[in-house]
C-alpha positions as a Python dict, from the first residue, in 0.01 Angstrom:
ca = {
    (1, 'X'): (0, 0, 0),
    (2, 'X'): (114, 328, -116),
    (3, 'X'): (54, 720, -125),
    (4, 'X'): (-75, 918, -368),
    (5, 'X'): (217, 1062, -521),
    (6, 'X'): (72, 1377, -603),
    (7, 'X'): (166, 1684, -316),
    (8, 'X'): (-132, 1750, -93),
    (9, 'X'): (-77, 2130, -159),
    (10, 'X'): (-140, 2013, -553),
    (11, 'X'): (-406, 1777, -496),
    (12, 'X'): (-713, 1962, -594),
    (13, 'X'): (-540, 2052, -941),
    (14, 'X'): (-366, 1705, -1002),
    (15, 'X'): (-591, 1493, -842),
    (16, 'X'): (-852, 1375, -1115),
    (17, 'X'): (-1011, 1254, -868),
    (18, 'X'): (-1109, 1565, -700),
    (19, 'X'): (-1378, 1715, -937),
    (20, 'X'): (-1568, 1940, -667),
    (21, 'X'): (-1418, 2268, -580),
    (22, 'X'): (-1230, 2294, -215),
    (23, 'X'): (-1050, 2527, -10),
    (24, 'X'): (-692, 2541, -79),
    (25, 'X'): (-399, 2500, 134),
    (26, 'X'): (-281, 2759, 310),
    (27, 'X'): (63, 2826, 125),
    (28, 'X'): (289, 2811, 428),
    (29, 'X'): (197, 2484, 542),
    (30, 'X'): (236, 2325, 198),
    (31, 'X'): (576, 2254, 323),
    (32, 'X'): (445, 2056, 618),
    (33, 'X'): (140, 1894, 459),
    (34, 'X'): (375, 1757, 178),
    (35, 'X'): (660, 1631, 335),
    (36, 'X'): (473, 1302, 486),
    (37, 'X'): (240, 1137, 276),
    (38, 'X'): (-1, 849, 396),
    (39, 'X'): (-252, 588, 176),
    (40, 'X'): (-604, 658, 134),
    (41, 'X'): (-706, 351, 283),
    (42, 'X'): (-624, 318, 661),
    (43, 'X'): (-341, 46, 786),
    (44, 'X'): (-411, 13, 1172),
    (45, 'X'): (-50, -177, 1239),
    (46, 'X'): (71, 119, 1053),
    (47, 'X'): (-104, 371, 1212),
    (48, 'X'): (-39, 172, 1513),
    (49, 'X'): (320, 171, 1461),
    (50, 'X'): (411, 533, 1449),
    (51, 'X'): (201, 574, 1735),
    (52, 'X'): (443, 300, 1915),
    (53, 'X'): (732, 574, 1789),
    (54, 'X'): (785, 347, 1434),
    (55, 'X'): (953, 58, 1361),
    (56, 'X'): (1307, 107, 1603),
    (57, 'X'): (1074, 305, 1890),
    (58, 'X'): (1267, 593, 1844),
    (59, 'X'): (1005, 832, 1884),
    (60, 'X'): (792, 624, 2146),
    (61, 'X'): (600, 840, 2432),
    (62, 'X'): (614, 698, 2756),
    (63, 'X'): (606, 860, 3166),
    (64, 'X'): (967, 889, 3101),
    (65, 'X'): (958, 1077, 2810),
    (66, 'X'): (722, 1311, 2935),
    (67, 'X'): (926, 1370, 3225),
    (68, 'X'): (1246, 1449, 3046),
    (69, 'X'): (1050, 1705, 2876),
    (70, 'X'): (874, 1847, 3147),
    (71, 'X'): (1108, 1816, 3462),
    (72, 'X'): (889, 1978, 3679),
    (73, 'X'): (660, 1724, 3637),
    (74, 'X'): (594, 1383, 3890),
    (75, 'X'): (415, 1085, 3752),
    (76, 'X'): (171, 846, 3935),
    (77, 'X'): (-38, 582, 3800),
    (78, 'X'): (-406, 433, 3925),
    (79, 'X'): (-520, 127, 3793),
    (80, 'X'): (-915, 159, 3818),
    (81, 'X'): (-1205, -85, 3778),
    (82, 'X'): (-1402, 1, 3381),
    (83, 'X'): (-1802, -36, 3408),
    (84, 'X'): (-1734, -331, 3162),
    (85, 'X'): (-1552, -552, 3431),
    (86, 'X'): (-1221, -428, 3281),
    (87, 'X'): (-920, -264, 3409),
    (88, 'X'): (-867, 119, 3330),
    (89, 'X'): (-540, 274, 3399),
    (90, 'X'): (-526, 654, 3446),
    (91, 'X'): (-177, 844, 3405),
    (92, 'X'): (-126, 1166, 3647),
    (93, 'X'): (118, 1407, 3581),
    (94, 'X'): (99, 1693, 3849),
    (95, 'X'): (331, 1984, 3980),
    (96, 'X'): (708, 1872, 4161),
    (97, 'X'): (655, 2123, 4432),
    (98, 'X'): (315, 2302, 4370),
    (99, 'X'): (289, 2698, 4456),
    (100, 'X'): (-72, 2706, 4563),
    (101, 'X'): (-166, 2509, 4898),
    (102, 'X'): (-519, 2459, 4747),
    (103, 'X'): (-622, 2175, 4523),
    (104, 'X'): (-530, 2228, 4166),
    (105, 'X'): (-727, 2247, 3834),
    (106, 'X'): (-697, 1966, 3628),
    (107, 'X'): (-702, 1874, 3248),
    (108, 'X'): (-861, 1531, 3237),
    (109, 'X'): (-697, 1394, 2870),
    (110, 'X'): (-850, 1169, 2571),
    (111, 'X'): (-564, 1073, 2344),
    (112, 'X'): (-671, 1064, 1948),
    (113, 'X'): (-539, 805, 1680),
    (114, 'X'): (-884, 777, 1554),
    (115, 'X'): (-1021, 562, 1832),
    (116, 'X'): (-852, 273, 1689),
    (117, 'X'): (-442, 395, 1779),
    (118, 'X'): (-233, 552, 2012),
    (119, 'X'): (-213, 538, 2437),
    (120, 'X'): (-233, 767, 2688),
    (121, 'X'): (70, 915, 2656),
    (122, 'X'): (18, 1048, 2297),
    (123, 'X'): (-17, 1421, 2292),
    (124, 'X'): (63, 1474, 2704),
    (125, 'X'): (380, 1693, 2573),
    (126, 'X'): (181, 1916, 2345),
    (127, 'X'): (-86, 1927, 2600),
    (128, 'X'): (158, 2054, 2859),
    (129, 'X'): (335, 2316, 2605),
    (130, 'X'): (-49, 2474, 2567),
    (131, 'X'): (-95, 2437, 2962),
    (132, 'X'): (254, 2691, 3005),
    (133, 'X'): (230, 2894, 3293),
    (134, 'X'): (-92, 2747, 3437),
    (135, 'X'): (-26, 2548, 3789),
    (136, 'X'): (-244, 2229, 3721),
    (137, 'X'): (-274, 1869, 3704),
    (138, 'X'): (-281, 1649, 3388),
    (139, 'X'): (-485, 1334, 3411),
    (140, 'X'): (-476, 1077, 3102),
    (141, 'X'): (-695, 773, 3045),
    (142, 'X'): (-603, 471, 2884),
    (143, 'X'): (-891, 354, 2695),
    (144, 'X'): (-967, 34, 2468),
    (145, 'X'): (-931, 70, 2114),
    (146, 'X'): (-1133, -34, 1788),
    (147, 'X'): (-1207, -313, 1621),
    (148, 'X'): (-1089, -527, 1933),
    (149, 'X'): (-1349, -305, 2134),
    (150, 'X'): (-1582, -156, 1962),
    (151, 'X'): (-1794, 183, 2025),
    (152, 'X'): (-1930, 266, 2325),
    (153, 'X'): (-1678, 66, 2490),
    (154, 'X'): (-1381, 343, 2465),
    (155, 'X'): (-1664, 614, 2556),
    (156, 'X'): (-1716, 393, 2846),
    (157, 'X'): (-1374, 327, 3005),
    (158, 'X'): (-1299, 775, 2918),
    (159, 'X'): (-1653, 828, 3140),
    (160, 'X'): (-1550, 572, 3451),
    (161, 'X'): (-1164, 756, 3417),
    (162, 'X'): (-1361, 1104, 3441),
    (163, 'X'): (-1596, 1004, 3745),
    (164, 'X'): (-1295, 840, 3945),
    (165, 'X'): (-1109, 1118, 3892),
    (166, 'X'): (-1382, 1390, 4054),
    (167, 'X'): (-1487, 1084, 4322),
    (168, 'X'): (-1077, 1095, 4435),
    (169, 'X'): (-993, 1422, 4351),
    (170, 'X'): (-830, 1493, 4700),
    (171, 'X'): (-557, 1205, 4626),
    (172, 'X'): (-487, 1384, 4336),
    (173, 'X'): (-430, 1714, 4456),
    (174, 'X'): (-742, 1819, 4237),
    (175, 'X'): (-1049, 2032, 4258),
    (176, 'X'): (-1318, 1853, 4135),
    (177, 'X'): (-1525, 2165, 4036),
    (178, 'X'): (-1235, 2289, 3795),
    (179, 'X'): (-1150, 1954, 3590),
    (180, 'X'): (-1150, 2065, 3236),
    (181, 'X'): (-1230, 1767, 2959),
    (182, 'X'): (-1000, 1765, 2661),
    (183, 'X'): (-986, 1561, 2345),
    (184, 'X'): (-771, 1541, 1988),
    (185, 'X'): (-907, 1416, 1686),
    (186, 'X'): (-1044, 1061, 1751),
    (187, 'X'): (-1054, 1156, 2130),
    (188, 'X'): (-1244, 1467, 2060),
    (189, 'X'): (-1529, 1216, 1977),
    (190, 'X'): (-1481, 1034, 2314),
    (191, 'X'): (-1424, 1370, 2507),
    (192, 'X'): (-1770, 1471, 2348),
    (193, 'X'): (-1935, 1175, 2486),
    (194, 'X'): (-1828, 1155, 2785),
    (195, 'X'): (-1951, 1516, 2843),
    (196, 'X'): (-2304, 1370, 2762),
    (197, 'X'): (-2251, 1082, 2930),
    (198, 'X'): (-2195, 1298, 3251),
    (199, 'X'): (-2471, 1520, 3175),
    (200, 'X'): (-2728, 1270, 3137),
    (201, 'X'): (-2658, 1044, 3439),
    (202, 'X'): (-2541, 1319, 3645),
    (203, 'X'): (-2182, 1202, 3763),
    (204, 'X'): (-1974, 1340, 3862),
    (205, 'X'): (-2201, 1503, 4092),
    (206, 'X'): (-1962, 1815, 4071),
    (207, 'X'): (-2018, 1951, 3707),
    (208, 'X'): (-1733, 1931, 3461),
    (209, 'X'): (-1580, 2249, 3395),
    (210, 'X'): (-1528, 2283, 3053),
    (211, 'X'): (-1458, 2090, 2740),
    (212, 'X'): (-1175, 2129, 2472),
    (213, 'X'): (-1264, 1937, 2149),
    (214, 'X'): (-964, 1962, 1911),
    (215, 'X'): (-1051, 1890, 1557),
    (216, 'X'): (-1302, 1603, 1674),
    (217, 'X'): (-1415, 1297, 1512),
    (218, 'X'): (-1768, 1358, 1558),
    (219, 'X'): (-1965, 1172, 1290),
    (220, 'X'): (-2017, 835, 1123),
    (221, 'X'): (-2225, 920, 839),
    (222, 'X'): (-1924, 1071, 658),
    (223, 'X'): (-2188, 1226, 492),
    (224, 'X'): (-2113, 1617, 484),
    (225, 'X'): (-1950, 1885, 229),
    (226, 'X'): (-1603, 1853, 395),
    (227, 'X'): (-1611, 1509, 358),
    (228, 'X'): (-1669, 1520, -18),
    (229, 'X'): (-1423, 1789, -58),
    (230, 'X'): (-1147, 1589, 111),
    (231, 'X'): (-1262, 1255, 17),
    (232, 'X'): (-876, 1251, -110),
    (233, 'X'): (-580, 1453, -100),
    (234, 'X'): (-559, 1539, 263),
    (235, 'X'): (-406, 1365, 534),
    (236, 'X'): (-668, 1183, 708),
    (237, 'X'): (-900, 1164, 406),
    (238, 'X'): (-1281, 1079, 337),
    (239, 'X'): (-1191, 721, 243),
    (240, 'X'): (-942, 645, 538),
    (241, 'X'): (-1216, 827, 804),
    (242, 'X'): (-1505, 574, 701),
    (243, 'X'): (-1240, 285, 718),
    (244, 'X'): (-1182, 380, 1090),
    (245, 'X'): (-1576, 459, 1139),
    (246, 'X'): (-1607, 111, 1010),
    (247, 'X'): (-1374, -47, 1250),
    (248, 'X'): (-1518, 191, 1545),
    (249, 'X'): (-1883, 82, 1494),
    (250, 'X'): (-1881, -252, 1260),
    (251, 'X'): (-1959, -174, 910),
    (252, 'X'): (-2253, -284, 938),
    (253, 'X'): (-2309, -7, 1170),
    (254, 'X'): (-2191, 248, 1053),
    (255, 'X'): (-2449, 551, 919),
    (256, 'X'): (-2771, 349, 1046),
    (257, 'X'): (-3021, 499, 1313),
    (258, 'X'): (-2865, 195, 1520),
    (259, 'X'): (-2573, 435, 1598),
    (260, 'X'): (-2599, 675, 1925),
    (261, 'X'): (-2425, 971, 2078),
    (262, 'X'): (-2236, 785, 2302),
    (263, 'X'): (-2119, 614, 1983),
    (264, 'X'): (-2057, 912, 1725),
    (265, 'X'): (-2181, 1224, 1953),
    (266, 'X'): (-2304, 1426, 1642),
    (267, 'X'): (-2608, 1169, 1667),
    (268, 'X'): (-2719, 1371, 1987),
    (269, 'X'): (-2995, 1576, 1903),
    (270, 'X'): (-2996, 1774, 2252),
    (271, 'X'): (-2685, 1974, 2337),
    (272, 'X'): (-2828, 2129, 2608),
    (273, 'X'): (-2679, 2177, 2972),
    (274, 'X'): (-2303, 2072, 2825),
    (275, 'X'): (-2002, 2244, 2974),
    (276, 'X'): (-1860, 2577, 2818),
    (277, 'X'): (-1671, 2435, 2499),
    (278, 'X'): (-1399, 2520, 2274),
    (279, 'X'): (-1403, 2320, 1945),
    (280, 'X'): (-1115, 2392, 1695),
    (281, 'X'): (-1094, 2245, 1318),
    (282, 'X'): (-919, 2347, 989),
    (283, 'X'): (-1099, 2434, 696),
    (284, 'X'): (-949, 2142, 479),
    (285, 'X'): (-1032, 1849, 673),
    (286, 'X'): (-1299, 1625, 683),
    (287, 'X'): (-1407, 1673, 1037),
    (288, 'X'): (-1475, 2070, 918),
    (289, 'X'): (-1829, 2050, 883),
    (290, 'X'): (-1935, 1817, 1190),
    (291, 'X'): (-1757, 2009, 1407),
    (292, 'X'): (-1926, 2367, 1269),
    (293, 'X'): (-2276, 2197, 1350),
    (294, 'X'): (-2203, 2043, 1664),
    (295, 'X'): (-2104, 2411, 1765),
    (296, 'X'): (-2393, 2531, 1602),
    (297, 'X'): (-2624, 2286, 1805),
    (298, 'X'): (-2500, 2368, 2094),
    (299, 'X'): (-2558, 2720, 2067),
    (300, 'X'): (-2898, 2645, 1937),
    (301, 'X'): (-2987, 2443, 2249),
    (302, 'X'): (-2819, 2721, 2442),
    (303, 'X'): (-2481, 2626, 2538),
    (304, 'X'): (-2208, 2830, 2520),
    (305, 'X'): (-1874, 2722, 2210),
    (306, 'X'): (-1612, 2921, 2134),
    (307, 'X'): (-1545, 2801, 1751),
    (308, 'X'): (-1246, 2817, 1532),
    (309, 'X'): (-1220, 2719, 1177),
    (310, 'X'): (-835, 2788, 1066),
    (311, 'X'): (-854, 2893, 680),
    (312, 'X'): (-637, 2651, 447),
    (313, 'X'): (-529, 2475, 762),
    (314, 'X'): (-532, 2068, 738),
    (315, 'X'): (-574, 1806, 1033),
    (316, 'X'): (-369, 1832, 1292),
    (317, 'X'): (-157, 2126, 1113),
    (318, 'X'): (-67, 2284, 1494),
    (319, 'X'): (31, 1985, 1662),
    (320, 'X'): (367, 2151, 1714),
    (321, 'X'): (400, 2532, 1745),
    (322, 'X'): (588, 2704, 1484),
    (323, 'X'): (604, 3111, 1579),
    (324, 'X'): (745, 3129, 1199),
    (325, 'X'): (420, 3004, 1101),
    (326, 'X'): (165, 3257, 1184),
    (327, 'X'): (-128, 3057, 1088),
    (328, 'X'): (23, 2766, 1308),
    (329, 'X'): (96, 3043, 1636),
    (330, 'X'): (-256, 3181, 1616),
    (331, 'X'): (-418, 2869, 1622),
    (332, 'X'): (-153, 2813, 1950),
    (333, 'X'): (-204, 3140, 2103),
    (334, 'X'): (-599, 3094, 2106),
    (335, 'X'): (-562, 2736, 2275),
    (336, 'X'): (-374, 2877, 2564),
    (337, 'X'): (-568, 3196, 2592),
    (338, 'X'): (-892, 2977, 2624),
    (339, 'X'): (-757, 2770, 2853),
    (340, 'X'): (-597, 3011, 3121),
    (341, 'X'): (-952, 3218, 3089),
    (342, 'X'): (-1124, 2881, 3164),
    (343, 'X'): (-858, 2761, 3381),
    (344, 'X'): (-767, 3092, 3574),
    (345, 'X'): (-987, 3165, 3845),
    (346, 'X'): (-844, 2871, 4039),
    (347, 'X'): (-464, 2823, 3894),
    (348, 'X'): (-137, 3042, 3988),
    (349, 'X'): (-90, 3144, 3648),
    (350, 'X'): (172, 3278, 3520),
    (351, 'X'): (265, 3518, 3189),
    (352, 'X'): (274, 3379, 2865),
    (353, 'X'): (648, 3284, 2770),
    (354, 'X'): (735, 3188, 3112),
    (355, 'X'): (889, 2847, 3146),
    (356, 'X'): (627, 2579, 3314),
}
């Protein structure tokens, strides 16, 4: 299995198969977008593999990799009982010697991969970097992945992580009434369920504080503009998101009125009474237009989202700062500024471009 030869940044001029028009590429990540091309069709050992840090584990994420990049940092682990009869183990990374004698806020983390890669280290780095200067705790959930566990099951083991984590938050030095949800790609779909899985049963008891949905997997009909427009072309294309949909929810499953929030949360049809939200996309990606209506539900049931769609931006494009980039340093700069307005009020927080 190989890529498409043709550049990304050339795909909707080269591509015959492309014959709808489509937002372009934002010239200055060309560069990026081109210089790591993937198949169409979606290879979970592969996808699996450079998650694991590729085939010598160079690049593998672990508590001590974390650690050497964030010295200040301790790790703990809790190994916690799933509502399946399975075992759920929750990473904490919190403060060496913490400023503030009261109980910290806390970013509860949802790894992506597209629900069927990655661990719970994935991502803890760059979720740090956009945490800089905030005095908090980061708590990440390692849940089971598709096909060998199929949806709600991942949903499931995020929601038990979540309601442990409020039920113990003195053990973790945590105030349960500032514990803000966040999720990346595939975990921006289990991040949005487990939001509505705490709404509707009411646990924890002490209400989530907010939500960060980054460029979220929301929906299994793979039905919308965005995902006609990037059906190929784009890193994480139209054909290799129903693949992954397909392992997620059987294909069988997949696009029928079987399927339910908890499952593909763009299915709910009441956004009511979530926590404040931000949601973040980029314009040339298939999860564009699912995550512009989930926002806009949300506001129409009267929630509160702070949106961003990042113009000729693709999936994933800020994963990394780049203050050369501006397109890549805005999108940056408005993660951080959310999340010390959200986080604030209880964190020591110090100025932007301090070290953490």
């Amino acid at each position: 299995m190989s890529a498409n030869p043709i550049p990304y940044s050339q795909a909707a001029e080269l591509d015959p198969r492309i014959t709808i028009p489509r937002p372009v590429i934002d010239p200055s990540l060309a560069p990026i977008v081109d210089s790591f091309p993937l198949p169409d069709e979606l290879d979970i050992n592969f996808l699996r593999g450079i998650a694991a840090g590729g085939d010598d584990g160079a690049f593998a994420c672990n508590a001590d990799t974390v650690l050497a990049a964030k010295p200040r940092l301790t790790y703990t682990e809790h190994s916690i009982p799933g509502l399946d009869g399975n075992t759920i183990i929750l990473s904490v990374f919190a403060p060496k010697k913490p400023t503030s004698a009261a109980a910290l806020p806390a970013l509860y983390h949802i790894h992506g991969g597209g629900m069927v890669s990655g661990d719970r280290f994935g991502g803890v780095v760059q979720a740090v970097d956009l945490l800089e200067g905030i005095e908090c705790v980061v708590v990440s959930v390692e849940y089971r992945l598709a096909p060998e566990t199929r949806a709600p099951g991942a949903a499931r083991d995020c929601y038990a992580g979540l309601v442990w984590m409020s039920e113990n938050a003195t053990i973790l030095g945590v105030d349960p009434a500032e514990i803000v949800v966040w999720g990346v790609s595939g975990g921006g779909a289990l991040a949005a369920a487990t939001c509505l899985m705490a709404r509707d049963s009411r646990l924890p008891t002490i209400a989530i504080k907010a939500q960060m949905l980054l460029s979220p997997m929301l929906d299994d009909r793979c039905a919308s503009t965005s995902d006609r427009q990037f059906e190929h072309g784009i890193p994480w294309c139209g054909v290799t998101n129903r693949m992954a949909w397909d392992h997620v929810l059987g294909a069988a499953a997949r696009g029928t009125d079987a399927v339910t929030p908890y499952q593909a949360p763009s299915r709910a049809t009441d956004l009511s009474d979530l926590p404040p939200t931000y949601i973040d996309t980029a314009e040339c990606e298939v999860f564009r237009d699912p995550a512009v209506a989930y926002a806009t539900n949300m506001w129409r049931c009267g929630s509160t989202c702070e949106l961003h769609v990042w113009p000729g931006a693709f999936h994933l494009f800020d994963g990394v700062d780049n203050p050369d980039v501006p397109l890549i340093h805005a999108a940056i700069v408005a993660k951080c500024t959310w999340l010390r307005r959200i986080m604030a009020p209880k964190a020591k927080v110090a100025p932007l471009g301090s070290v953490s």
